[in-house]
N, C-alpha and C positions, 0 to 999 in steps of 0.2 A: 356453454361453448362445447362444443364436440371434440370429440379423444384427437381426429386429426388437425381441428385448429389448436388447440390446445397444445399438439405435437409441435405444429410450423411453428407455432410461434415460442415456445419455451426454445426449440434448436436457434430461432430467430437471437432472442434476449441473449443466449447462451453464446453464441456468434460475436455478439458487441463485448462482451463482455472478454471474450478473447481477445478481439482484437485491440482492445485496452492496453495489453500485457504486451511491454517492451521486447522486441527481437531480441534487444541486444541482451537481455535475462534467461538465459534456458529455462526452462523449466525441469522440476525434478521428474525423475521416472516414475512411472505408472504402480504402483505397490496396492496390496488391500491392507495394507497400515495406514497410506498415507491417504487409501481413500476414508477407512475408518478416522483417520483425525481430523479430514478436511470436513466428512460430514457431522463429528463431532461440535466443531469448530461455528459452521453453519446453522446448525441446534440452536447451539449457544447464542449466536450473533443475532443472524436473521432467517428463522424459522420459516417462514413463506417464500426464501426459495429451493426448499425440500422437496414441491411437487417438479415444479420447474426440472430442478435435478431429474429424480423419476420418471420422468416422459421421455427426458432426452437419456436416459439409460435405455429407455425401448427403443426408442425409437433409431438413436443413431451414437454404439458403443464408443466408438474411437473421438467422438467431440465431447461424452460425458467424461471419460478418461481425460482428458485436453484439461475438460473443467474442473476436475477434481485435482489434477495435480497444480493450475494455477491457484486454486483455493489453498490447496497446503502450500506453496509457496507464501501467498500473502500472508496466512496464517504465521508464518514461521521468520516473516519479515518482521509485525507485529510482534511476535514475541522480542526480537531484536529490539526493538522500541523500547520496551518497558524501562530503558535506563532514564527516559526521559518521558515519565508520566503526560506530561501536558501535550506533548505530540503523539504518544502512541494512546490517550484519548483523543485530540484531530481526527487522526487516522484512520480508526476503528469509526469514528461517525461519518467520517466521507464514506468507508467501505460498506457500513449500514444502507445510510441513504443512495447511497448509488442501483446498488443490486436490491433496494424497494421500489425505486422507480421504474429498474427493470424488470420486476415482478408486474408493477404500474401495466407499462409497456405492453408484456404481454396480456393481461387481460383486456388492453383497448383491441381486442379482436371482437370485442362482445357487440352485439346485433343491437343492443339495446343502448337510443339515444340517453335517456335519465343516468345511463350508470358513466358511459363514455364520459357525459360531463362529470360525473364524482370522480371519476379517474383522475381526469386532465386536471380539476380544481386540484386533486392529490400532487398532480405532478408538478403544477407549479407553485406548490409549498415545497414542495421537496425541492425542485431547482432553486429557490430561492436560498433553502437550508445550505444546501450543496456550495450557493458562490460566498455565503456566512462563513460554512468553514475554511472554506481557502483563503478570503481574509485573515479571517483569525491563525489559519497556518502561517502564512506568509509573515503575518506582523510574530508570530511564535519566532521565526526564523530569522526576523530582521533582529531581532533579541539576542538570539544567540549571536549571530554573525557583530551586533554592535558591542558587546561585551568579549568577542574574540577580539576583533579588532583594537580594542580598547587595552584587553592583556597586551595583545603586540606591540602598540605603540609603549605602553609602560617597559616592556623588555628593550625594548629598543633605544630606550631615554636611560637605561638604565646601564644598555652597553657602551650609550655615546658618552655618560658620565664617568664610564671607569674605561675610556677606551687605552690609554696606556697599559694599565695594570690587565686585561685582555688581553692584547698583543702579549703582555710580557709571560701570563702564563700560558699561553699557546705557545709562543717559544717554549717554554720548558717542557712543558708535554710534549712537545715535538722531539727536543732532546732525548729526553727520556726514552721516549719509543726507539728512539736509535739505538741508545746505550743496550740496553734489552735484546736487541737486535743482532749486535755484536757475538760473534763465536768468541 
């Protein structure tokens, strides 16, 4: 593939992958920390799209900047996870396989028919990975959410059975704040 397809289509991949990223989330500003941690982070994760990056650092500054600060955003959302292992493994394999596909993507610029189909056979392994883990997110979540709900109702069986005694210290407390109140 040639340095200018190689260009369009890393800015191409680089492009969707912004427009992924919610309006309604700013993004952090631009730093050479947060680009050092985003591309640390990247290393770490998913190494092949390293060149991606580097093309679109030539190619066109102000969108590699765009994607380095979403990168450290995500990264640092992830680190937020970590209270809850089993989602912020989800997470991290959605954000893997995504930006592989999009690595995928951009080499389906290639001239050559035999690789196109390795590609595509790639991509929809990976699509398939991709709707796996959003099952498995979702039923993670119906989990939590059934086990909240489950606490609530027990709180709530538990204020409907002492609901006198409730009322009556709410009344005092209330009192009390008064008293206190008092000059």
């Amino acid at each position: 593939m040639s340095h200018a397809a190689r260009t369009v289509a890393a800015t191409a991949v680089l492009f969707l992958i912004s427009a992924a990223t919610s309006a309604a989330d700013p993004l952090p500003r631009y730093t050479e920390e947060r680009e050092a941690a985003a591309l640390h982070f990247v290393r770490k994760q998913c190494p092949e799209l390293l060149p991606l990056l580097e093309e679109l650092k030539k190619a066109n500054r102000l969108a590699y900047e765009s994607q380095i600060r979403e990168t450290f955003q995500i990264s640092e959302l992830l680190a937020d996870l970590q209270d809850d292992p089993k989602r912020y493994d989800l997470e991290l394999k959605v954000w893997k396989a995504e930006n592989k596909a999009l690595v995928l993507v951009a080499k389906l610029a290639t001239p050559k028919d035999e690789d196109r189909k390795s590609i595509e056979e790639q991509l929809q392994l990976l699509a398939k990975e991709l709707v796996e883990l959003e099952v498995q997110s979702l039923e993670h979540r119906v989990g939590l959410l059934q086990s909240e709900l489950s606490s609530a109702k027990d709180e709530l069986a538990k204020f409907r059975d002492n609901y006198d005694r409730s009322v009556k210290d709410r009344f005092e407390a209330l009192l009390e704040k008064a008293r206190r109140k008092k000059p």
